[in-house]
Structure formats: C-alpha cells, structure tokens
LUMLUMMI-661642 format. One record per residue (C-alpha): x, y, z; residue in one letter. Coordinates in steps of 0.001 Angstrom, whole numbers, padded with zeros to 6 digits, always signed. Layout:
BEGIN
XYZA/...
//
This chain:
BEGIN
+062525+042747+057131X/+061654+045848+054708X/+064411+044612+052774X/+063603+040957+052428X/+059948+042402+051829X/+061316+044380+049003X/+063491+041674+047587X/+060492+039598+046986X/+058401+041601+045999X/+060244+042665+042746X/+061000+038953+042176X/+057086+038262+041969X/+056654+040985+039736X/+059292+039829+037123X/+057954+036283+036703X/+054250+037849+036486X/+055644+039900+033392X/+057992+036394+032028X/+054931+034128+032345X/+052248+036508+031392X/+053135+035575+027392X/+051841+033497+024723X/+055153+033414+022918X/+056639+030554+022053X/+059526+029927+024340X/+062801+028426+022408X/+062569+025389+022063X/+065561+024139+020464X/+069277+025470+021868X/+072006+024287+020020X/+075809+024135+021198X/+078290+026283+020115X/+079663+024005+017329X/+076703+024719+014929X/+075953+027604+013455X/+073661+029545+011695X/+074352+028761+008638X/+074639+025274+009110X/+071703+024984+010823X/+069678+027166+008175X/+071278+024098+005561X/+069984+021319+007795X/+066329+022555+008194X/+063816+020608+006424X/+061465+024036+006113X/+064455+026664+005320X/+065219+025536+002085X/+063890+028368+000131X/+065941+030515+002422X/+069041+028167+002076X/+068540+028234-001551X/+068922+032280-001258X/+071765+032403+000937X/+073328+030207-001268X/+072403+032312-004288X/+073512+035821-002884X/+076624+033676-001856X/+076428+035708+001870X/+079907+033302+003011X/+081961+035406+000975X/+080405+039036+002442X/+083273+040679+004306X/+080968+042771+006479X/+079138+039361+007411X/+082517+037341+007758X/+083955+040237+010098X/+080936+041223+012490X/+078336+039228+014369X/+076558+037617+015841X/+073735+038114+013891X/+070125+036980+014088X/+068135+035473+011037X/+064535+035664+010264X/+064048+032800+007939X/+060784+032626+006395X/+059750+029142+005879X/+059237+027600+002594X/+055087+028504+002704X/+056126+031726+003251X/+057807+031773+000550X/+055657+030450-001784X/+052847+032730-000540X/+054688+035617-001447X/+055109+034339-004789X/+058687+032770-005353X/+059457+028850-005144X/+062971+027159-004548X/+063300+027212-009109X/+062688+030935-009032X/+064913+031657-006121X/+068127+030064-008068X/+067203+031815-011140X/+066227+035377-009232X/+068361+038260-010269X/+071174+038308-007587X/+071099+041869-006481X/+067396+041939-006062X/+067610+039139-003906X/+070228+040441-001915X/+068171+043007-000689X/+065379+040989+000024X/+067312+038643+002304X/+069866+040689+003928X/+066962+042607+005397X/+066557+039586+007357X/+069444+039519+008710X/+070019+041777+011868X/+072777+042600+014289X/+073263+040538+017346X/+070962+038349+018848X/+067571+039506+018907X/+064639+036676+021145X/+067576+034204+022092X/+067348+032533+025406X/+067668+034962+028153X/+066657+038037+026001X/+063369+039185+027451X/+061460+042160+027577X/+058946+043923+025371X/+060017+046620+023158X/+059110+047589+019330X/+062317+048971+017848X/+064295+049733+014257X/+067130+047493+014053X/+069733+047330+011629X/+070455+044684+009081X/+072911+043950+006589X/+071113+045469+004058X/+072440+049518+004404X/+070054+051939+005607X/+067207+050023+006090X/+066094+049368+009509X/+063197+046785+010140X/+060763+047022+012994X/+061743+044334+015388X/+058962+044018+017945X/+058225+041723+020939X/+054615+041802+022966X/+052261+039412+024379X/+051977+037632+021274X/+055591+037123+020458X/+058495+038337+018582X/+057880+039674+015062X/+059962+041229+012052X/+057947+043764+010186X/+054799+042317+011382X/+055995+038652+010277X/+055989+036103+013966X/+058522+034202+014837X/+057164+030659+015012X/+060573+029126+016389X/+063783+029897+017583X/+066953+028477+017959X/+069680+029417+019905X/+073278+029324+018192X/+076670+029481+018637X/+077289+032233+015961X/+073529+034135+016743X/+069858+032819+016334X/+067522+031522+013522X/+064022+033078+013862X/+061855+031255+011763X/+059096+033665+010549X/+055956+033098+009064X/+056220+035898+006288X/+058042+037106+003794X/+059422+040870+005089X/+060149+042381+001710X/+061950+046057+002646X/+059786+048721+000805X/+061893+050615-000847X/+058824+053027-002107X/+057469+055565-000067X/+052854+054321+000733X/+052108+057137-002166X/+053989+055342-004447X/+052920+051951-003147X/+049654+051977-003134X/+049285+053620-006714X/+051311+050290-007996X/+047952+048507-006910X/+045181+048376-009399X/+042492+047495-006854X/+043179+050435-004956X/+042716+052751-007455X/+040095+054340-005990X/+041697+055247-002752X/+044598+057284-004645X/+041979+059360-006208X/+040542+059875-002793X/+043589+060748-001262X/+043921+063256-004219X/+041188+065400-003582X/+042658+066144-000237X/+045355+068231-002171X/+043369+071838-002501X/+045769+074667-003333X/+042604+077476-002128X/+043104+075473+001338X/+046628+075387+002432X/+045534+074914+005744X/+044040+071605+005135X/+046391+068208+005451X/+047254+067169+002081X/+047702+063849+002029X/+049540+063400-001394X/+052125+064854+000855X/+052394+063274+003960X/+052351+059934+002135X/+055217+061058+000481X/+057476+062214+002349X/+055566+062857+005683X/+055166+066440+007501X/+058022+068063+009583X/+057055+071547+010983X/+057161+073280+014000X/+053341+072959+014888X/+053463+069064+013325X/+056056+066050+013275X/+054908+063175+011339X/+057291+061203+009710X/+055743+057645+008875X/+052399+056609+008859X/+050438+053540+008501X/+047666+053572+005571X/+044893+051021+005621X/+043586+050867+002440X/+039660+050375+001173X/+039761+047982-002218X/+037660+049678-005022X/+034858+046989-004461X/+034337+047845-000896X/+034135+051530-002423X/+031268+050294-004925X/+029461+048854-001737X/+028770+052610-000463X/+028083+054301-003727X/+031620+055383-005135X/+031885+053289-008443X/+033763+056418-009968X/+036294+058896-008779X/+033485+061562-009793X/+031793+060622-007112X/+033745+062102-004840X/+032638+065164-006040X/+029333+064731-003682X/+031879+065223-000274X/+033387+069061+000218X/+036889+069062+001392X/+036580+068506+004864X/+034232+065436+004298X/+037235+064050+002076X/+040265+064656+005188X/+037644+063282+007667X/+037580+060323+005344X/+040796+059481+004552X/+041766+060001+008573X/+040020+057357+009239X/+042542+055333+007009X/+045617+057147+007844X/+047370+056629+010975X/+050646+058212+012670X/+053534+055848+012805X/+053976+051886+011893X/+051063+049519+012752X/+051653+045979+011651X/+049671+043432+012607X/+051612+042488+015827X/+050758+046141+016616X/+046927+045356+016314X/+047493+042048+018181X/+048530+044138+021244X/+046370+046780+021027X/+043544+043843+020746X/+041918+045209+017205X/+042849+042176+015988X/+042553+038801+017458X/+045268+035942+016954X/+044187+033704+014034X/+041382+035936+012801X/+041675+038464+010069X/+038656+040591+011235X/+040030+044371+011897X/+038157+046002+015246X/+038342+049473+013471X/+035437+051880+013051X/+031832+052442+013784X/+030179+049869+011814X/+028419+046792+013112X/+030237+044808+010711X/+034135+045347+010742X/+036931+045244+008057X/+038545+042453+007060X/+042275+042312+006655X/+043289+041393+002816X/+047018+041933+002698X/+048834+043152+005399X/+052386+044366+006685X/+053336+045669+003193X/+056255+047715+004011X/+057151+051244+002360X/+059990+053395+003258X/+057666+055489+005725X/+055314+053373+007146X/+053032+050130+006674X/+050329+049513+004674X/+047587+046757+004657X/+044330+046265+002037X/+040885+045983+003706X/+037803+044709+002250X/+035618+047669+003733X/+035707+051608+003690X/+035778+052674+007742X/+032968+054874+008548X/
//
C-alpha cells in the first residue's frame, strides 16, 4: 500500500511540473524522411536562414556531414530584418562572417524535441568552435541566448527551433562592447572612474568587464551589464562626464553595481525571475516608482550579456 502510495505520488508530481508551462508544446513532428535541411528549404518564414545556409554552403562541412543530430535555431525572416540584414544582403554577406553568425545556431543533438523536458539554463556547443550559447528552458519556454523558440519541429536528422531573434555570438568582451555604442558613452566614462590606482581595494570595473575577476577571496567570470543611455543620464543631471566629479569613489562603485550583475541575465532570465513580464518591455529593477525600460536587449559579449535601458537605476 506504501508502495502504490509512493508510486502515485511521484506520478502527480511530474505532470504538475509538465503542465505547469506556458511553452509552446511542438506542434509539428515530422517523419524520419525529412530533414532539417529540407524542412528549413520548405518554410515559408526561414528563408533568410535558407538563404544563409545556402550561402555558407553548410552541405559540404565535414564536421556537419559526419556528426549529428543537431538542433537549429532559425530566426525567422522579421528577425532577420530587425537585426538589420534582408534575404539581398544575406547572398551578398561576406562568407566567413556569416559563417559565424549562423553556425552559432546550430547546436549538438536535439535540444526541446518531443520528449525532452525539464528546466535547465546551460552552455551548449555549436558548430561554430569555442563558442558556447546559453540554451535555457523555464516557465516561459525554450530560448537561445535570450532569443524564444516560437515553434518546433521534430526531425528525422534533429529539430528546427524557430526563434524570434537574431543570436549574434559576441565575440568582444561588454568593455569593448559597450564603448562601440555612441549612446552609451556616458556609462564608459562612469565605469572609468571606478578605476582609482590610490584604492586598490576598490572593484575596478574597467577590469572585470574585461576579463572578469579570478582570486582566491572573488570568482567572477561573466557578468551581465545593463546599460543607462546618455539621455536617461541628462534626466538626473549628468550631461557631461565632469559631472561625475560631484560623486567620491564609493558613490561611483555603488552606482555602477546597480548596473552590473554576476553571471548571464537575458531576458528569459528576467522572465523567470518575474522582473520582466511576457510581452512588456518594462524592467522591475530598482527603487524608483517609475521603472526602466528595456531598449536593446540580449546583446551577447564573450563574458556576459548586455541590454540598453532608458533610465539610470537608483
């Protein structure tokens, strides 16, 4: 009777944690004499991504011909054009650059076929060498760098995820990233003042940005950066980097901390922590009545995430 009790039990508590889910459950499964490839061809909102695999000519990679399965985040053709590059600049796009962009969609085995369920948030690998995306599944669904998976479907040779995102692979480090933005400007030179050779005690973020802290008293490899735009600076009285000069050193690390975060956050991060809800772009961060808004988000660099914000968190 303990047994049977037991037994049941344990069954109850699995399909609580299946059905308790707003992912969208595959809905197309596909028999084994279609693959990915020629379902990627076939679909009506790939064709950006068809274009590229076409481009990078991915049928005649050896390491793709001789291992498998693999799964594909395909970003649909919005996607695409959101991040800036149509089905004409895709055929013309220098080969090796694009290369990188798409095989780090690409990932080994089958990652949120049928039958694979489970949360988790790992670094996968892809065909693109030493670069491992964040693969992560929650409440909310399955994401790549942040990017959701808006459909599935199940193949003989692995699984198309079709993503609503672009995941470019950052191959800068956020110090370098964020400097490449005009608009955030004013942030670097924040950041900067944190770097005081009288106080080597203090965190300088120039550094951890960089290439992130490993000592005995402090690991922290990869961070996530959410980053002020210089208007919402001009909203609270910094027009200038000069006027920084107003905050002493530990007013500028207090600052910035409020930015800078240990480890990846994209927004399916956010999503199940519930700072963010689905659909809105309205950050629950801070102390102010009004919170920050999300401008540009999941920009990967080599150590962490980054994402703009239309407010400085107080």
């Amino acid at each position: 009777m303990l047994k049977q009790t037991i037994i049941i039990a344990a069954c109850a508590v699995a399909l609580f944690f299946c059905g308790c889910s707003k992912e969208v459950v595959n809905k197309q499964t596909n028999t084994a004499n279609k693959t990915c490839m020629q379902f990627i061809q076939h679909d009506p909102e790939l064709t950006c991504f068809s274009a590229a695999l076409e481009r990078i000519e991915l049928s005649k990679d050896i390491t793709w011909l001789e291992s498998g399965p693999y799964t594909f985040f395909a970003p649909s053709d919005a996607s695409f054009k959101k991040a800036g590059l149509d089905l004409q600049t895709i055929k013309t796009y220098d080969k090796e650059a694009l290369k990188k962009i798409i095989y780090g969609h690409i990932l080994n085995g089958r990652l949120g076929g049928i039958g694979g369920g489970g949360f988790y948030n790992i670094k996968a690998r892809s065909l693109l060498k030493d670069y491992l995306p964040v693969v992560s599944r929650n409440y909310f669904g399955l994401f790549l760098n942040g990017c959701n998976s808006t459909a599935a479907a199940d193949l003989g040779d692995g699984v198309v995820q079709k993503i609503n995102g672009v995941a470019l692979p950052g191959t800068q480090t956020i110090w370098e990233t964020i400097q490449t933005y005009p608009e955030l400007s004013m942030f670097v030179e924040l950041i900067k003042k944190s770097k005081n050779d009288r106080h080597p005690g203090y965190m300088d973020f120039t550094r951890l940005l960089q290439e992130g802290v490993n000592t005995p008293d402090l690991k922290w490899p990869n961070s996530t950066a959410l980053c002020p735009t210089n208007e919402a600076f001009a909203r609270i009285g910094y027009q200038t980097p000069e006027d920084f000069d107003r905050l002493d050193l530990v007013q500028v690390i207090g600052l910035i901390f409020q930015h800078v975060s240990y480890d990846y956050s994209f927004t399916s991060d956010y999503l199940q922590s519930y700072l963010l809800e689905p659909g809105s772009n309205v950050l629950k961060k801070g102390r102010s009545v009004v919170f920050p808004r999300l401008l540009q988000t999941n920009i990967k660099a080599s150590n962490g995430a980054i994402h703009i914000i239309d407010q400085v968190i107080l």
